[in-house]
N, CA, C and O of each residue as an XYZ file, in Angstrom:
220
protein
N      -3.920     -8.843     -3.015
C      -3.302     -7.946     -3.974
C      -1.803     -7.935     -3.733
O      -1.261     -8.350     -2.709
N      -1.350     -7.545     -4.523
C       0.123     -7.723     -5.121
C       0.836     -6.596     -4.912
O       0.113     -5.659     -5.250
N       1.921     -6.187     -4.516
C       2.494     -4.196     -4.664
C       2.276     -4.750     -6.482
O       1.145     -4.542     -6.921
N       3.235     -5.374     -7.412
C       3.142     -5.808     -8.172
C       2.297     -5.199     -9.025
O       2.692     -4.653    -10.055
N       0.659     -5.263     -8.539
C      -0.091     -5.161     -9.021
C      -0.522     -3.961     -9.274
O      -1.193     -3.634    -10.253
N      -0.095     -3.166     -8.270
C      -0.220     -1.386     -8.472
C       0.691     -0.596     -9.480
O       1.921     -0.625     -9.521
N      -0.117      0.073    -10.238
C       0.669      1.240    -10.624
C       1.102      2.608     -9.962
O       0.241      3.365     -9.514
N       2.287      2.879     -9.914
C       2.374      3.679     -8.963
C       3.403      4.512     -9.598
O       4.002      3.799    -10.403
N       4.067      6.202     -9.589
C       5.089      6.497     -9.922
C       6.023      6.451     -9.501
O       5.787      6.571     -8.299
N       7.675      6.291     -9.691
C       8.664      5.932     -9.107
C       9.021      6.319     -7.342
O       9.682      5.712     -6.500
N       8.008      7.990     -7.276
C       8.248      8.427     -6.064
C       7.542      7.985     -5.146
O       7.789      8.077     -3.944
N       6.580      7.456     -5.669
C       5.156      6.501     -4.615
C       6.078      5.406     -4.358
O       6.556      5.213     -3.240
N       6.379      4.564     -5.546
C       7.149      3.326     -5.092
C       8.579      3.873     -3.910
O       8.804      3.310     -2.839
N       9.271      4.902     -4.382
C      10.220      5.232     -3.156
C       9.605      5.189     -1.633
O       9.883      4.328     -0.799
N       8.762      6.234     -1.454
C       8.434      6.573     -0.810
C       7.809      4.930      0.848
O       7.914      4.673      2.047
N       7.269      4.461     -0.352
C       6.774      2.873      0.018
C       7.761      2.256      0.809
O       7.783      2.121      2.033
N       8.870      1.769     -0.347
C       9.986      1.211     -0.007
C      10.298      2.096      1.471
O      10.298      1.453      2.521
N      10.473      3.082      1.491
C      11.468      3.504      2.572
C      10.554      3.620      3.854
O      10.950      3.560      5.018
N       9.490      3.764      3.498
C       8.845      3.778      4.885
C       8.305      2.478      5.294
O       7.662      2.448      6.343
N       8.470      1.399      4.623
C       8.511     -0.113      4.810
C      10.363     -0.451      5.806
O      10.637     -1.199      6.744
N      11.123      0.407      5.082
C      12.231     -0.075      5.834
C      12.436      0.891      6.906
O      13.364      0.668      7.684
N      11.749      1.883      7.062
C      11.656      2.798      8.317
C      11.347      1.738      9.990
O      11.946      1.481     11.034
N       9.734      1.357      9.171
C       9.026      0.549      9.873
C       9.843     -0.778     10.415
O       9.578     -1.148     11.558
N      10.699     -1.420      9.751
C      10.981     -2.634     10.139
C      12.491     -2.186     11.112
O      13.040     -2.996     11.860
N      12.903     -0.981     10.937
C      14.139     -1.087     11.818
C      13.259     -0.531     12.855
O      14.069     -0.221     13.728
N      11.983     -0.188     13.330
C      11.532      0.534     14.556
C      11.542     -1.280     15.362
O      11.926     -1.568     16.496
N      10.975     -2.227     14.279
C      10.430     -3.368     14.946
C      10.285     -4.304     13.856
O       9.899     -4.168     12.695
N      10.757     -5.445     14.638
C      10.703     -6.834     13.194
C       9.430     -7.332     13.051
O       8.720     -7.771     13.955
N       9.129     -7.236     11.703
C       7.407     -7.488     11.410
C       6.543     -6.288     11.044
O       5.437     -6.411     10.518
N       7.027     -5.284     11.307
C       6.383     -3.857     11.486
C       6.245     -3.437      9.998
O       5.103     -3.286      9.563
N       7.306     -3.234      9.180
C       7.447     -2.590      8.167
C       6.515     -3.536      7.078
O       6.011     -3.052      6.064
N       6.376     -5.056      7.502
C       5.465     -6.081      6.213
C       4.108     -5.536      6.769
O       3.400     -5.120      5.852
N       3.554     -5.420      7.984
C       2.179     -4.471      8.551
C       1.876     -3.586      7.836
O       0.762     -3.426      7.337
N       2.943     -2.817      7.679
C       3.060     -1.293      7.312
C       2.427     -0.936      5.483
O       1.855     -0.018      4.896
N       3.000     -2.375      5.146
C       2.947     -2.342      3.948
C       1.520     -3.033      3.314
O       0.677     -2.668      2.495
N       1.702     -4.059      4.036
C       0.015     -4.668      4.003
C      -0.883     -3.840      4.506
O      -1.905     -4.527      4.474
N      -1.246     -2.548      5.064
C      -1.968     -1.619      5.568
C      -2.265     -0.709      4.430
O      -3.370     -0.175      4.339
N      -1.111     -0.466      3.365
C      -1.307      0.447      2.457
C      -2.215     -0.362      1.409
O      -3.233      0.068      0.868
N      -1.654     -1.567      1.247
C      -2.576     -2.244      0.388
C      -3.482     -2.762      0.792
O      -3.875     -3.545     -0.073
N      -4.114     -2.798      1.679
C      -5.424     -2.823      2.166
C      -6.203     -1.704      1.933
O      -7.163     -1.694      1.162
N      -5.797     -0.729      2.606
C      -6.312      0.613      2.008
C      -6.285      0.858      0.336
O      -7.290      1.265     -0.245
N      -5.523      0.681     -0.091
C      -5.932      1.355     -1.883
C      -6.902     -0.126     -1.989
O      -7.510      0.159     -3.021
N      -7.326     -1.230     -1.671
C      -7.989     -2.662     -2.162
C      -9.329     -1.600     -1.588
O     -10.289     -1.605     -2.358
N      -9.437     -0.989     -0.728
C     -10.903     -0.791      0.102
C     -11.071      0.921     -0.707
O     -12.211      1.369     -0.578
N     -10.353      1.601     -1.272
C     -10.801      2.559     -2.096
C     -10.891      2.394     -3.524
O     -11.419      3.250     -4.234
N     -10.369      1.265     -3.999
C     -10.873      0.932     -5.556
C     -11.849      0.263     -5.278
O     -12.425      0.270     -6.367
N     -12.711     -0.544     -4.360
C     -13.697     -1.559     -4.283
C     -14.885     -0.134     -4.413
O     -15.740     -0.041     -5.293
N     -14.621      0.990     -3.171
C     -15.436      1.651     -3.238
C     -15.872      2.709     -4.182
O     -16.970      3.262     -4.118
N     -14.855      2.990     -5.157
C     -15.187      3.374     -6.459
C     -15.815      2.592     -7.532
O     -16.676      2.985     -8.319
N     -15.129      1.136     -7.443
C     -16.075      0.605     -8.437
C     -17.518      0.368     -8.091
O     -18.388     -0.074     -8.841
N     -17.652      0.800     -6.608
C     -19.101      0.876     -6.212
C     -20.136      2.287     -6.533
O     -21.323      2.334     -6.856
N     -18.962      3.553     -6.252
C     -19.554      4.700     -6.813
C     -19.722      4.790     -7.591
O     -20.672      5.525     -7.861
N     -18.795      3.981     -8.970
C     -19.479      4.604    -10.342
C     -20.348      3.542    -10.979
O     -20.170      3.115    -12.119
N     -21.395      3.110    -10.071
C     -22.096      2.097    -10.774
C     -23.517      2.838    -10.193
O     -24.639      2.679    -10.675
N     -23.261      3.454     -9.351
C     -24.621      4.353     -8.697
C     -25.273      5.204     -9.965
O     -26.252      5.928     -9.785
């Protein structure tokens, strides 16, 4: 998945952004983790909705 691919409102996307660049001045590599973690997580709660509403 893509950020791209999410809809999100401007303050989600802020919010993203800055705690992606939070992350990378703690440590180099950290903040792309940081970010691939979120989108892992929303990939593993839309999978599991499109699983709940098929129940």
């Amino acid at each position: 998945m893509n950020v791209s691919n999410v809809t999100a409102i401007e303050e989600v996307k802020f919010d993203l952004e800055n705690g992606e660049r939070f992350y990378e001045l703690q440590k180099h590599g950290l903040g792309v983790y940081f970010r691939d973690c979120i989108i892992t997580n929303i990939e593993l709660l839309c999978g599991n909705l499109s699983v709940n509403n098929s129940l």
